[in-house]
C-alpha positions in Angstrom: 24.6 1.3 3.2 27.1 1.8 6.0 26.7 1.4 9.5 26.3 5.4 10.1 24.2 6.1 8.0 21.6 3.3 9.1 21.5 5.1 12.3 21.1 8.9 10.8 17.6 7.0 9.2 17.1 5.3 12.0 16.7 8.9 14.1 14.4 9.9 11.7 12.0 7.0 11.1 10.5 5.0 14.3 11.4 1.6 14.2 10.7 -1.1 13.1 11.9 -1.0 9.7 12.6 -2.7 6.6 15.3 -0.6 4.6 16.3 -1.9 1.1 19.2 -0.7 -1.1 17.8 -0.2 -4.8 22.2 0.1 -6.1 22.6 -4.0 -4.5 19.2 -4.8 -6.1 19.9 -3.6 -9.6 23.7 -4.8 -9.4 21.9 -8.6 -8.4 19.3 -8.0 -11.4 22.1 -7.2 -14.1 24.3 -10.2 -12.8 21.0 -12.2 -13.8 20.9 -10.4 -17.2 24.9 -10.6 -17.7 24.5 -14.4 -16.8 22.0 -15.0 -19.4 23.8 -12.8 -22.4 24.2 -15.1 -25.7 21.0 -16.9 -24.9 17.4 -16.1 -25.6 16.2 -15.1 -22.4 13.6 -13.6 -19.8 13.9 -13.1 -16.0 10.8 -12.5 -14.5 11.4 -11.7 -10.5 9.5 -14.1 -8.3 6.7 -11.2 -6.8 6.4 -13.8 -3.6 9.7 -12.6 -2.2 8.8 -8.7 -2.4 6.3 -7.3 -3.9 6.4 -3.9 -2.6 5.2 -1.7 -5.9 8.5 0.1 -5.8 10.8 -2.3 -5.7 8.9 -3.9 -8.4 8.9 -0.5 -10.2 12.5 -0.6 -9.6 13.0 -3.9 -11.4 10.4 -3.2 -14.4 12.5 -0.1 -15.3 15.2 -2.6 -15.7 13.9 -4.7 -17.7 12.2 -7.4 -15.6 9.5 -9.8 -15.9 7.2 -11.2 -13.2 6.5 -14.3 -12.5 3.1 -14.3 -10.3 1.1 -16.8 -7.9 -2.1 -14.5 -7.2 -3.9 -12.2 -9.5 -3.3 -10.1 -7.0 0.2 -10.6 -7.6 -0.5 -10.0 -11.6 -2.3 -6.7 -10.8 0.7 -5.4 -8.6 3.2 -6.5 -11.6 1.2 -4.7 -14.3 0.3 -1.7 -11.5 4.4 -1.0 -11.2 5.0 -1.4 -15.1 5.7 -5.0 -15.7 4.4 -5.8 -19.7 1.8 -7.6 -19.4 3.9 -10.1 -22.5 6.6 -10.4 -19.5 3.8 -11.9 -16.6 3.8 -15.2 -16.0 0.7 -16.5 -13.5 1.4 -20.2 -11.6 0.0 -21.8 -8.7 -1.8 -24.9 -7.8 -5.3 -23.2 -7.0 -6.1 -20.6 -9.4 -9.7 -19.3 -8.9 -11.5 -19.1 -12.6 -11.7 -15.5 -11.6 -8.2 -15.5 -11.8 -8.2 -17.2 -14.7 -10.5 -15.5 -16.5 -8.7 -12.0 -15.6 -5.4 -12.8 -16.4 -6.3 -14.3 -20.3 -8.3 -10.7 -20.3 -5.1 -9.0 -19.5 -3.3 -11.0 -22.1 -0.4 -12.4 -20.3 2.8 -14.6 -21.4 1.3 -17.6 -20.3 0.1 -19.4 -17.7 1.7 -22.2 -15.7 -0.7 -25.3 -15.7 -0.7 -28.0 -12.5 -3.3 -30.4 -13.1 -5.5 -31.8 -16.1 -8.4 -30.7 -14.4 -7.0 -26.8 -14.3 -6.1 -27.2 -18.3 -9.6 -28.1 -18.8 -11.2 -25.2 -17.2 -8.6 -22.8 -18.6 -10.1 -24.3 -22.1 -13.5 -23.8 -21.1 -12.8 -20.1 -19.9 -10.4 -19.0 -23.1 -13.6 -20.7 -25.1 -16.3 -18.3 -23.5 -14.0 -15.2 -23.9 -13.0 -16.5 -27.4 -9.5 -15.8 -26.6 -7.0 -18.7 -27.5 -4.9 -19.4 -23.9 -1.4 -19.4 -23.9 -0.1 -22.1 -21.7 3.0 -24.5 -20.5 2.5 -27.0 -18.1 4.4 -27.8 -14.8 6.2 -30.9 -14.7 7.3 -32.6 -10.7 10.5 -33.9 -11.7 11.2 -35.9 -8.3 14.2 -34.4 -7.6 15.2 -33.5 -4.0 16.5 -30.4 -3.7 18.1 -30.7 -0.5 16.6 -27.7 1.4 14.1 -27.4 3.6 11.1 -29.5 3.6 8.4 -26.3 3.3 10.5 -25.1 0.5 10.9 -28.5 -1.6 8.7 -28.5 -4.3 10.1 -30.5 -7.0 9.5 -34.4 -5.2 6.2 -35.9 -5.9 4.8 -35.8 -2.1 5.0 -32.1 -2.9 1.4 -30.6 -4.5 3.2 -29.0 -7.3 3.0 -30.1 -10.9 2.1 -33.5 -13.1 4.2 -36.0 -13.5 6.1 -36.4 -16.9 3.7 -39.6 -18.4 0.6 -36.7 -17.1 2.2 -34.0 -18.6 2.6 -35.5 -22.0 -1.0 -36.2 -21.6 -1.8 -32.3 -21.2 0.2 -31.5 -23.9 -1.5 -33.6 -26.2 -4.8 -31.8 -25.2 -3.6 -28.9 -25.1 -2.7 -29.4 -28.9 -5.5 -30.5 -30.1 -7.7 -27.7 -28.8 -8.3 -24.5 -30.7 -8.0 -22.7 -27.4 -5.3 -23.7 -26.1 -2.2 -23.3 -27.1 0.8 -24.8 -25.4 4.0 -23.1 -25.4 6.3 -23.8 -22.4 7.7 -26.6 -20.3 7.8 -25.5 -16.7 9.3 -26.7 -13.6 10.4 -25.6 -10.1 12.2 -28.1 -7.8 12.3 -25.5 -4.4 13.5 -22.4 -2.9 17.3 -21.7 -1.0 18.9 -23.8 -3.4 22.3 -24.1 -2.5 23.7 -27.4 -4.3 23.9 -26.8 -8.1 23.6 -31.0 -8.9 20.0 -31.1 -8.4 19.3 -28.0 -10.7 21.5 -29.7 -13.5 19.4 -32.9 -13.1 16.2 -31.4 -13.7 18.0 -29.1 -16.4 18.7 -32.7 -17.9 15.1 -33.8 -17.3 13.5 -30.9 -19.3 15.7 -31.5 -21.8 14.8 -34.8 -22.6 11.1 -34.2 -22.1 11.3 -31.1 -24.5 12.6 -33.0 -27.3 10.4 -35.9 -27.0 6.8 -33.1 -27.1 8.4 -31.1 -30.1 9.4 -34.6 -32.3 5.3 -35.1 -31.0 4.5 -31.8 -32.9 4.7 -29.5 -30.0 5.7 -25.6 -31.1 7.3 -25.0 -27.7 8.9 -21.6 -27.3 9.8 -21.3 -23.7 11.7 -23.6 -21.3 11.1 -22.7 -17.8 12.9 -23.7 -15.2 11.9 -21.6 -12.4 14.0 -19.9 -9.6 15.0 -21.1 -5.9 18.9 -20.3 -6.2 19.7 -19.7 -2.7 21.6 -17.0 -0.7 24.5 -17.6 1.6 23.5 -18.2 5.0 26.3 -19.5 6.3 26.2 -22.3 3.9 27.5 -21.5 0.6 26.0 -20.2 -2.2 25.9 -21.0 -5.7 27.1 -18.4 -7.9 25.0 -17.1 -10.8 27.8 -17.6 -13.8 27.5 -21.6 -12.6 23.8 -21.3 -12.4 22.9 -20.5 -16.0 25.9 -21.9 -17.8 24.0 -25.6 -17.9 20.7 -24.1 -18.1 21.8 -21.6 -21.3 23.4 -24.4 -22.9 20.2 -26.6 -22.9 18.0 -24.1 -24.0 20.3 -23.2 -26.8 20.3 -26.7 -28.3 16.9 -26.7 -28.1 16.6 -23.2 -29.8 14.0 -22.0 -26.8 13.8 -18.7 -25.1 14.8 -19.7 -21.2 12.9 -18.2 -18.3 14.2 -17.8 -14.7 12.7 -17.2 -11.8 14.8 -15.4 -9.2 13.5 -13.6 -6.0 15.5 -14.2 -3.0 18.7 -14.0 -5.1 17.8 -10.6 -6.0 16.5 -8.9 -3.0 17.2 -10.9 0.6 20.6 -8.9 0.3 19.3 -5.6 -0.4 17.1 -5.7 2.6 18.0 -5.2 6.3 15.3 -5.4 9.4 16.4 -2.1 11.8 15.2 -2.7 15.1 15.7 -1.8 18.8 16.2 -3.0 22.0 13.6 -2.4 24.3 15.0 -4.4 26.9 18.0 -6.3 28.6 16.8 -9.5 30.7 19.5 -11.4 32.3 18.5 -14.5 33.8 20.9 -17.3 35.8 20.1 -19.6 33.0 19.3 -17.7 30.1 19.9 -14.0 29.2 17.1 -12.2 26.8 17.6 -9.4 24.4 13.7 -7.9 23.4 13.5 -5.8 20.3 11.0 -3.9 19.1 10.1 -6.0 15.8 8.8 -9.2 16.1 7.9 -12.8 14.2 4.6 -10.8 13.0 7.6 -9.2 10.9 9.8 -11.4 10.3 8.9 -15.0 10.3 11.7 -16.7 8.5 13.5 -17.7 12.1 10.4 -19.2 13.4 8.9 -20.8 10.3 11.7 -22.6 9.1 14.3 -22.1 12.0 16.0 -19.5 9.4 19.1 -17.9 10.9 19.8 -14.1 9.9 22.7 -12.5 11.5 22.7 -9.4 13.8 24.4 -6.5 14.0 24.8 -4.2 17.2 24.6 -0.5 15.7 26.8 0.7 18.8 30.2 1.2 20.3 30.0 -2.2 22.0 32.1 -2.2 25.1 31.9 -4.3 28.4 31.9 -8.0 29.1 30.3 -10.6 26.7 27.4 -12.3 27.5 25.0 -15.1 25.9 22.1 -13.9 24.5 18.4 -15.1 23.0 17.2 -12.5 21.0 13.6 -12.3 21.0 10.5 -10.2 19.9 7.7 -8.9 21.8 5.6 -11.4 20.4 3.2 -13.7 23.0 4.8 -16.9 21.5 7.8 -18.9 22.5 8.8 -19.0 18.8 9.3 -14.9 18.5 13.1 -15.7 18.5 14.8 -14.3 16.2 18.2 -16.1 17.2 19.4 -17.9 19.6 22.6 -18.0 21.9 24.1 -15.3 20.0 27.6 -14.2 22.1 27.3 -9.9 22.5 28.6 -7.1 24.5 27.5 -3.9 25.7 24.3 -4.6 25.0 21.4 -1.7 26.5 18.3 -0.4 26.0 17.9 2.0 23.0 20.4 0.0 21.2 19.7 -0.6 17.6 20.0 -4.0 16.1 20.1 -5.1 12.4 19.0 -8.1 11.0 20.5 -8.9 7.7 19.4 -10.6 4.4 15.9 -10.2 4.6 14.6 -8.2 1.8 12.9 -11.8 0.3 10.4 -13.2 2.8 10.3 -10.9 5.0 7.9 -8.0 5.2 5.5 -10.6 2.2 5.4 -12.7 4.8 4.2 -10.1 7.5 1.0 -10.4 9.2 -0.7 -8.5 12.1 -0.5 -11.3 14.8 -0.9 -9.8 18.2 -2.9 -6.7 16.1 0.2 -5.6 15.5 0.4 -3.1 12.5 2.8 -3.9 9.4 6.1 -1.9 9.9 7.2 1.2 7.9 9.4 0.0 4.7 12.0 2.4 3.1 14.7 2.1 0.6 17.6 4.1 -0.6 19.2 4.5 -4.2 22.1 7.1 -4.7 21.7 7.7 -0.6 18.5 9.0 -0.8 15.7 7.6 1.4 12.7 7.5 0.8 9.0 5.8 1.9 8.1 2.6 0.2 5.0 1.7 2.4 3.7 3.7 5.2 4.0 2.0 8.9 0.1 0.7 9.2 -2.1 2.8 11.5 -4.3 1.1 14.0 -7.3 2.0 11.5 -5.8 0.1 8.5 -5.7 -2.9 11.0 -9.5 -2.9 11.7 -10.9 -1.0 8.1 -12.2 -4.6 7.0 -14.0 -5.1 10.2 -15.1 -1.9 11.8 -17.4 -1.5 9.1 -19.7 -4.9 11.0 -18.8 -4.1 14.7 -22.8 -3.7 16.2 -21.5 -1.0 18.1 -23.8 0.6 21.1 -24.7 4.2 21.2 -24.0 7.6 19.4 -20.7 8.3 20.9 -19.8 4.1 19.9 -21.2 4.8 16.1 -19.5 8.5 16.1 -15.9 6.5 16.5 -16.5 3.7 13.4 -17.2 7.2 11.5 -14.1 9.0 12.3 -12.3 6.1 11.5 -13.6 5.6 8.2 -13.1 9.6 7.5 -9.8 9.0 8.4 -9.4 6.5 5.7 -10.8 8.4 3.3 -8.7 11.1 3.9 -6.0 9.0 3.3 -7.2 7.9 -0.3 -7.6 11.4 -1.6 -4.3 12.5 0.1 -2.8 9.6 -2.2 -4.8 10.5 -4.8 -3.8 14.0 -4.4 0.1 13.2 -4.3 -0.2 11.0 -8.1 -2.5 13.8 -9.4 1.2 15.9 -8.5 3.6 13.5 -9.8 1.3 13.5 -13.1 1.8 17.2 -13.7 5.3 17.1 -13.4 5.7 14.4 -15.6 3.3 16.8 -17.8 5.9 19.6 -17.3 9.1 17.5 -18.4 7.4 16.3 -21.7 6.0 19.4 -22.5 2.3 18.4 -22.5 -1.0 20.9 -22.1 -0.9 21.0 -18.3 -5.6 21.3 -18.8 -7.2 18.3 -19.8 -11.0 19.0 -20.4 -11.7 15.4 -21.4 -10.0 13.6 -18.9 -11.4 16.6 -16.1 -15.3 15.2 -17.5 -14.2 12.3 -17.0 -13.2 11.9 -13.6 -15.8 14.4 -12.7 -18.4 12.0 -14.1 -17.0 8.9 -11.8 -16.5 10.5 -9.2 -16.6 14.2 -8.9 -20.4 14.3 -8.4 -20.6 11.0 -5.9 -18.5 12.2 -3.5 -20.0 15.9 -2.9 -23.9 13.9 -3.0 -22.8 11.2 -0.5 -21.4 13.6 1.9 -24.3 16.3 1.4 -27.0 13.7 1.7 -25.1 11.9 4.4 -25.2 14.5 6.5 -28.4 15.8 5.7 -30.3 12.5 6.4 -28.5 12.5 9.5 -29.3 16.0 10.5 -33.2 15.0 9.1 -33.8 12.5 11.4 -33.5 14.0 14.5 -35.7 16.3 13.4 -37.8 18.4 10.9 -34.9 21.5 10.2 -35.4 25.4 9.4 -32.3 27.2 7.9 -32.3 30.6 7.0 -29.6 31.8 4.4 -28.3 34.7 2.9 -27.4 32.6 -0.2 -29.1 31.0 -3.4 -31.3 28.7 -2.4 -29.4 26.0 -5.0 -26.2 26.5 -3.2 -28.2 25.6 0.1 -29.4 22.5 -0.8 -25.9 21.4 -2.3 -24.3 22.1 0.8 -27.0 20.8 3.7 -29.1 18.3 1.4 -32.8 18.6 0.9 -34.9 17.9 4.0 -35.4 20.9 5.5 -36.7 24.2 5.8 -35.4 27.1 3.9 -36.3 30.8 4.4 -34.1 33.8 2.3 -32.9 36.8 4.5 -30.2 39.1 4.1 -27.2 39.1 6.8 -28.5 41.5 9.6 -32.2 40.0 9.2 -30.7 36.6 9.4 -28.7 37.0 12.8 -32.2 38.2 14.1 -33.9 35.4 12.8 -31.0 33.0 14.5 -31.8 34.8 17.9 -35.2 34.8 18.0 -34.7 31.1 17.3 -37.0 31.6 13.8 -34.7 29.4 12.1 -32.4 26.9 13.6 -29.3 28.2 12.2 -27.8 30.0 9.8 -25.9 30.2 6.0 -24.1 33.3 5.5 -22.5 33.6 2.2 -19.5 35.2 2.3 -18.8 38.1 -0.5 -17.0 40.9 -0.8 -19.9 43.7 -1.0 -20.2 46.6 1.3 -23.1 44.9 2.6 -21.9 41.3 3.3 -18.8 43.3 4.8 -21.2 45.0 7.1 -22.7 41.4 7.9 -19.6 39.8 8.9 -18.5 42.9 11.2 -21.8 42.4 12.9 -21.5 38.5 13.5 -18.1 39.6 14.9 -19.7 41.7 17.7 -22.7 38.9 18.3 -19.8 36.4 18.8 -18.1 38.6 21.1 -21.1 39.1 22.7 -21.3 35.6 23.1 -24.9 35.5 21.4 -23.7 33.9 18.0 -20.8 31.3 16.7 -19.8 29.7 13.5 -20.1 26.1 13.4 -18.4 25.8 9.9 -16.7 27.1 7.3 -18.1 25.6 3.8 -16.8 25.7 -0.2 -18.5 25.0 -2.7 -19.1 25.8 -6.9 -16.6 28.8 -6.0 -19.2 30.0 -2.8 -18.2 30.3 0.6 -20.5 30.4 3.9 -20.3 29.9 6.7 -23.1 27.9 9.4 -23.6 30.4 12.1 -25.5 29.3 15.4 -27.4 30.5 18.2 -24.1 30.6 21.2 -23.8 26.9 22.4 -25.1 26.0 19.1 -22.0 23.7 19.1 -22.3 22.6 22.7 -25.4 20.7 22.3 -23.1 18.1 21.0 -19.6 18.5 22.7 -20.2 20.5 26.2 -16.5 20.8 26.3 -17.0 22.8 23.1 -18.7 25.6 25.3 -15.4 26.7 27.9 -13.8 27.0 24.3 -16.2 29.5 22.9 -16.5 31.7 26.4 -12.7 32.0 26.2 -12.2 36.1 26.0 -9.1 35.7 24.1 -11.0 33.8 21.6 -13.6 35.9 21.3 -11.8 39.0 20.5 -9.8 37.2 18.2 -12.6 36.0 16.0 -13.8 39.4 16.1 -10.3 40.9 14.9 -10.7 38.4 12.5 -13.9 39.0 11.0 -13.8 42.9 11.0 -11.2 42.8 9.4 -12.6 41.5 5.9 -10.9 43.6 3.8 -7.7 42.7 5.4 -6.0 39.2 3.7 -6.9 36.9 6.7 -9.0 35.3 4.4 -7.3 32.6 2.3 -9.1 31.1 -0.5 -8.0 28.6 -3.2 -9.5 27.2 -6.5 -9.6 23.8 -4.7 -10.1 24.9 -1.0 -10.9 27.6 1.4 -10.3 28.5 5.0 -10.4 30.9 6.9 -6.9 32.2 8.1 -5.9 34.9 10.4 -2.0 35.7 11.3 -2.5 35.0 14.7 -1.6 32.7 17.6 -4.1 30.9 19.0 -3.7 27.0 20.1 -6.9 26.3 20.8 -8.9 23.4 18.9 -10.8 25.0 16.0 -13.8 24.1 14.3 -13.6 26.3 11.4 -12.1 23.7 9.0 -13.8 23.8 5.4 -15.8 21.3 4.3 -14.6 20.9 0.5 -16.9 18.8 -1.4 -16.3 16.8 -4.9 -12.4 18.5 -4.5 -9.4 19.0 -3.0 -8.4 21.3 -0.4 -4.6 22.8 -1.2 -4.4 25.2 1.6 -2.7 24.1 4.9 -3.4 26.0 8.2 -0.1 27.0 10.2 -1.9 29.8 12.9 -5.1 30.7 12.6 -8.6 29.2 12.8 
């Protein structure tokens, strides 16, 4: 990714960003893979440095495996196409949930750190009758010489048994029928950067390794984790120095060797695209503030990580000192520190480099801020890897328990969560696409009746009854209703729910009805008959009349109707509703519209319907179809 192009996506996304380069991410994967050729091998990418699902999608297709320290982390590998035979699960605190799921999904192995977590795996792979494939974590005591958070191979660190408890585990583990123990595992820390401590645990294992399989042991997997570090102005270790002492052990012990990079394969690929909201000289200190913050990025004010910057401008003037910092309320939202620039404004962009690993899995929403937008790019196209969060995904766990106060308090939580499930269907909507072209390119029968029952059964039905009796219970207790319609009484009932009044009429006695307030509104079923025609012509004159209105436009089982009122029907709950409908431009326009039946303003769809009408008209509409147990297709451009 050059320069110019970072600021062509940078026009077209709002930043924040995290932008990631799948070319550099494969090219760092197949160095891995290169590395590792002559030796029995498997490189499962470290999920805790990004697990976005399609990066990790990315890395599957090439042949990756995953190594895990959450289920949830196990259920994002296997989501994005990671065998489940290539998943490894460690961690210190594995719930027996966990546990229990990830024997069900039947992965490699897991990685054992204590006697007392090998016990209850037994227990757990007893109850399911499922023998548990394990290797145990040995704490080599090795310092790694890196930072102190990162270390993980001394033994003040939590991580793994000693060697003398380890042999211990393994003789358990081989006398159960449950358990059966096939790897040696260790990890000595993360941004490795001196290769002498890698070869010493290398030797370690070794030496431990042939000692368990002269005990009787069937290992079958040596592995020796991840951690090798990136160059931050430091040095790096190269990857062809990495493996050669690791292949050559695992070779003269005739095991399959497991790596686990993250950082090496993705910090690269990833940049952080911000910009400068403002310049803040001072006569001590001068301040640059970005947009993106240590929410973001935390690297620089966990462990005092330095990422260089890059100003995406013509920089011109006279150099100055700067502090970069974030918009953050803490004193540690600095991102770096006396950093010498020039030409600095606002509306500058700035790039932060190396942080695809640990950046946006580190992200949290400090401040309430939202989690930024994340794209990548492979063969220059970009596209969206996680949506920027809205201030609804921030609250969705918690709006659900606010006690709110009043109708108008309640009405809010509700548009919120409709929001959100507009959003799951939308998603739904976009895979259900993505399904049928994969359909198209492998020939398959685009109709599925099975599958259609199927998902009908789970939750086809559900959704249409929830929403139906939702709003009918609603509706029901404010009070006792009376509907009349010029529909089957069946269609009624699936479209308002069951408590209330019906009463049949056809169109022109059910406009009466409305008037003379014998009912308290209205479903007209909309055909194409002369005499639903002639219905829909006179609703056109009542609404211009300003004695009727539609309140709705509904689709369901392949009917259509729409909920007329009495005028001001809708103002009873929005009086700014009411200038809308007294509007003369309005009105004639929903009478052009509806007169004009046998014209094509109506638009209808298998999975939607609307009504459409080839006019101008920005005003707000409330004529949007209520499309129950499916999908609507159609989009509205101009119209109501």
């Amino acid at each position: 990714m050059n320069k110019d192009s970072i600021v062509r996506i940078a026009s077209a996304h709002p930043t924040p960003f995290y932008l990631y380069d799948f070319d550099q991410i494969k090219e760092a994967f197949l160095e891995f893979k290169n590395a590792f050729s002559g030796a029995k091998s498997l490189i499962c990418y470290a999920l805790k440095a990004n697990s976005n699902l399609s990066l990790l999608a990315h890395l599957a297709r090439l042949g990756a495996g995953g190594d895990c320290v959450s289920i949830y982390e196990v259920r994002r590998a296997l989501l994005a196409g990671i065998p489940s035979y290539k998943i490894i699960f460690s961690g210190v605190g594995k719930l027996e949930s966990e546990i229990q799921e990830a024997l069900e999904s039947k992965i490699l192995f897991l990685n054992v750190e204590s006697f007392e977590e090998l016990q209850l795996i037994e227990r757990i792979a007893t109850d399911l009758n499922t023998p548990a494939r394990i290797s145990v974590r040995v704490n080599p005591n090795i310092n790694a010489q890196t930072h102190p958070y990162i270390s993980t191979g001394l033994w003040e660190n939590k991580f793994g048994v000693e060697e003398k408890e380890a042999v211990q585990m393994f003789m358990f583990a081989k006398q159960s029928p449950f358990l059966e123990p096939v790897g040696l595992h260790c990890h000595i820390g993360s941004q490795l950067i001196e290769l002498e401590p890698i070869k010493e645990a290398g030797e370690k294992m070794h030496a431990l390794a042939r000692f368990l399989m002269a005990s009787g042991v069937e290992l079958k997997f040596l592995d020796m984790g991840g951690g090798l570090g990136v160059d931050e102005g430091k040095g790096a270790i190269s990857i062809a120095d990495y493996t050669k002492p690791l292949k050559s052990i695992a070779q003269k012990l005739d095991l399959t060797l497991i790596c686990e990079p993250g950082r090496r394969i993705v910090a690269d690929s990833g940049v952080l695209v911000s910009r400068v909201q403002y310049v803040k000289p001072g006569a001590r200190k001068n301040f640059i503030i970005v947009d993106a913050g240590m929410n973001d990025l935390m690297r620089p004010a966990l462990y005092g990580a330095r990422h260089s910057v890059e100003v995406l401008n013509t920089q011109e003037g006279t150099e100055a000192i700067y502090d970069i910092v974030g918009p953050v309320c803490e004193s540690a939202d600095c991102f770096l520190k006396e950093v010498p620039l020039k030409g600095v404004t606002r509306g500058d962009l700035l790039l932060f480099k190396q942080v695809g690993a640990y950046g946006a899995s580190m992200a949290s929403h400090y401040n309430s801020r939202p989690k930024i937008l994340e794209l990548g790019v492979e063969q220059d196209r970009v596209r969206i890897l996680r949506d920027r969060e809205s201030f609804f995904d921030n609250i969705t766990h918690e709006i659900g328990h606010l006690e709110s106060v009043g109708i108008h308090a309640k009405r809010a939580q509700i548009d919120q969560i409709d929001e959100a499930l507009s959003k799951l269907l939308n998603a739904r909507l976009v895979l259900s696409q993505e399904i049928a072209k994969e359909k198209q390119r492998e020939a398959l029968g685009v109709y599925n009746p099975v599958r259609e029952a199927q998902i009908f059964k789970k939750v086809g039905g559900q959704l249409e009854s929830i929403y139906t009796e939702i709003l009918g219970v609603s509706r029901g207790l404010t009070s006792p209703e009376k509907v009349g319609v010029s529909t089957n009484a069946n269609t009624a009932r699936r479209l308002l729910g069951q408590k209330f009044k019906l009463k049949l009429y056809n169109p022109l006695a059910l406009f009466e009805a409305i008037l003379l307030k014998g009912v308290d509104y209205g479903l007209l079923e909309v055909r194409g008959s002369d005499a639903y025609a002639q219905g829909l012509k006179a609703l056109a004159e009542l609404i211009t009349q300003q004695r009727l209105e539609i309140a709705h436009s509904f689709k369901i089982a392949g009917i259509w109707c729409l909920l007329v009122g009495r005028f001001g029907f809708l103002a009873q709950d929005n009086p700014t509703r009411r200038a809308w409908w007294f509007d003369p431009t309005h009105t004639r326009q929903i009478q052009a519209l509806l007169s004009g039946y046998d014209n094509p303003y109506f638009l209808a769809t298998p999975l939607g319907c609307l009504l459409e009408a080839n006019i101008d008209l920005e005003l707000p509409t409330h004529l949007e179809p209520l499309c129950l147990g499916a999908y609507s297709t159609t989009r509205r451009t101009s119209g109501i």
